[in-house]
matplotlib code that plots the C-alpha trace (Angstrom):
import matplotlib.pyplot as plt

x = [-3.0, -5.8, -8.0, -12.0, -13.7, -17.4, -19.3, -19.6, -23.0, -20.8, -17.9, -19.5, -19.4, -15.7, -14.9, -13.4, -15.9, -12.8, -10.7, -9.9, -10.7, -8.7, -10.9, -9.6, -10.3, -8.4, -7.7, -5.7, -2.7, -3.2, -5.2, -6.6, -6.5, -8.8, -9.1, -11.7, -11.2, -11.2, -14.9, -15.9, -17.7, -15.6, -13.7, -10.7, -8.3, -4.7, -2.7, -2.9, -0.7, 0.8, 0.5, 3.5, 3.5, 1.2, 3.9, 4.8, 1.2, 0.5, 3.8, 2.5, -0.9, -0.2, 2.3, -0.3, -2.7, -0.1, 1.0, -3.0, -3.5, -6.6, -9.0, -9.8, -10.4, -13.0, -12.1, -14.6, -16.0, -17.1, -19.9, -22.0, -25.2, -27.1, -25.0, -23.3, -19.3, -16.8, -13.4, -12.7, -14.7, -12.8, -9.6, -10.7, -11.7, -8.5, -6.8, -8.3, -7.9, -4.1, -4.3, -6.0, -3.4, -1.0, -3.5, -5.5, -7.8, -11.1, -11.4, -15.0, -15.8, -18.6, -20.5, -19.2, -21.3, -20.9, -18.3, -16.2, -18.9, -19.9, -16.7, -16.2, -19.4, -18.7, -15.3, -16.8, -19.2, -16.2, -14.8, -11.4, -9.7, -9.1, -5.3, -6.1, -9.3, -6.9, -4.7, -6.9, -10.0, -9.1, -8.3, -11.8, -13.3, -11.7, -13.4, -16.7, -16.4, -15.5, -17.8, -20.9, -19.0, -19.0, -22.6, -23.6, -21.9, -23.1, -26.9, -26.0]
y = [-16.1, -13.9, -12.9, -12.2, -8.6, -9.1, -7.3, -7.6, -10.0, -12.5, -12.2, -13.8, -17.6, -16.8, -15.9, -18.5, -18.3, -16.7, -13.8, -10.4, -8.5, -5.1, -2.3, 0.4, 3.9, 4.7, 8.1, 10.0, 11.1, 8.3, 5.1, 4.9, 1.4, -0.3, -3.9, -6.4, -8.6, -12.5, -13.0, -9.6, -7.7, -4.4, -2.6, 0.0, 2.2, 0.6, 3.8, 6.6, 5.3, 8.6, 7.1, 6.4, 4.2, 1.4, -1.2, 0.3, 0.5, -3.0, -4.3, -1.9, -3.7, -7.2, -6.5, -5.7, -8.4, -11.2, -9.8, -9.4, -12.9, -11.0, -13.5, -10.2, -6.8, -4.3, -1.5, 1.6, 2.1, 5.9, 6.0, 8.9, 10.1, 8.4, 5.2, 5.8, 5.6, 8.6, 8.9, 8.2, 4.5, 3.6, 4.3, 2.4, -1.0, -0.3, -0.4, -3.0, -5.1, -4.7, -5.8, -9.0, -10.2, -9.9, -12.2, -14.8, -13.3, -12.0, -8.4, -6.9, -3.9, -1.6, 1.3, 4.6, 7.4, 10.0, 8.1, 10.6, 13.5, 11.3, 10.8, 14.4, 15.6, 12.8, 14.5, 18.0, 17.4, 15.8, 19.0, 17.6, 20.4, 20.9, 19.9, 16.6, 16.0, 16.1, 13.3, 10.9, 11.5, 8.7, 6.1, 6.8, 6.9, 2.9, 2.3, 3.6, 1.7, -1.8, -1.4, -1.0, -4.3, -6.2, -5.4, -6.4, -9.7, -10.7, -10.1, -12.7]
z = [-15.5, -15.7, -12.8, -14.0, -13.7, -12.6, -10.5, -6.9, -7.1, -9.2, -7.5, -4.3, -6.1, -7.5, -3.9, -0.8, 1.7, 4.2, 3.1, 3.4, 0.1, -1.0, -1.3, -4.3, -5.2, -7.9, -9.2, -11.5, -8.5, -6.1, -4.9, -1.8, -0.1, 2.1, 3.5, 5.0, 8.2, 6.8, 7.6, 5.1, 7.7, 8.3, 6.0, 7.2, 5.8, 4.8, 3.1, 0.0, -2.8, -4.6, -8.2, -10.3, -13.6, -13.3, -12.8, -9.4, -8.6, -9.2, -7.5, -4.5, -4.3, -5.3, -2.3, 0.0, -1.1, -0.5, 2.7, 3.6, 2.3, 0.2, -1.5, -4.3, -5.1, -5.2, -7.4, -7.0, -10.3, -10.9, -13.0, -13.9, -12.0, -15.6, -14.8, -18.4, -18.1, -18.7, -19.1, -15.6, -15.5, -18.8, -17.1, -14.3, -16.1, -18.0, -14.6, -13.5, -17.2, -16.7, -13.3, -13.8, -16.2, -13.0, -10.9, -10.2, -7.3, -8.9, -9.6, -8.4, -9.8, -7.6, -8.6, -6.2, -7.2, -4.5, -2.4, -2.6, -1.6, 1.1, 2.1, 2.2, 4.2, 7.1, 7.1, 7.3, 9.9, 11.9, 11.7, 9.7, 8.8, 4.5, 4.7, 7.0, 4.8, 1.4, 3.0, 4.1, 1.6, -1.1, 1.6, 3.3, -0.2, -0.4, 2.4, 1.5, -1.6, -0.2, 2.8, 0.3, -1.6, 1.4, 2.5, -0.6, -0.5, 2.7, 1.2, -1.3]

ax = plt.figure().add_subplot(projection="3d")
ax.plot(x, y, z, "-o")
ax.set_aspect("equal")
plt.show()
């Protein structure tokens, strides 16, 4: 059982035409988590998972997929502003290698320059104060990611 890591263009033909998808942002303390109505057209927040080992994160979002019924992922990749990968974007597709050997349901991986910033100036200008903005930033950031995904896969 291993699921395949493509991009979000070639994950559209791997994909059931129904089911919710699980949007990830995955950094170094916690994940945020994101998910997609059945038909792919909205994408909202689900939780912050405070990272552990990578056996209780997977358990944690294989959970939510099952209980979601998610057809795949979409795991944020953080490229550079050149598009060449860092440290981060290795540890990412490492992530997401040892998570495909857990499942079946395809593993799309998006490119999420600026998410985050994004995510952090609609937050600003929403007047969210620092302390609310540090909670709920990386499961906003999942939903910035998975919302560009599923755009992209409805152009398809």
């Amino acid at each position: 059982m291993t699921a395949a890591i493509v991009t979000v263009a070639d994950a559209a033909s791997l994909l059931p035409p129904r089911g919710a998808l699980l949007g990830l942002d995955i950094g170094t303390k916690t994940i945020g988590v994101a998910t997609s109505d059945a038909d792919r057209r909205l994408a909202t927040g689900v939780e912050t998972i405070a990272r552990k080992t990578f056996t209780a994160d997977a358990a944690r979002l294989l959970g939510l997929a099952g209980e979601r019924r998610c057809a795949g992922f979409v795991l944020g990749l953080p490229l550079n502003m050149d598009g060449s990968e860092g440290p981060r974007a290795q540890s990412v597709r490492a992530f997401a290698r040892n998570l495909a050997k857990l499942t079946e349901l395809p593993i799309a991986l998006w490119d999420e320059r600026l998410s985050t910033a994004a995510v952090e100036r609609e937050l600003v200008s929403a007047d969210v104060s620092r302390k609310k903005r540090a909670a709920v930033i990386d499961q906003h950031a999942a939903i910035f990611i998975l919302q560009g995904a599923l755009d992209r896969l409805a152009r398809t």
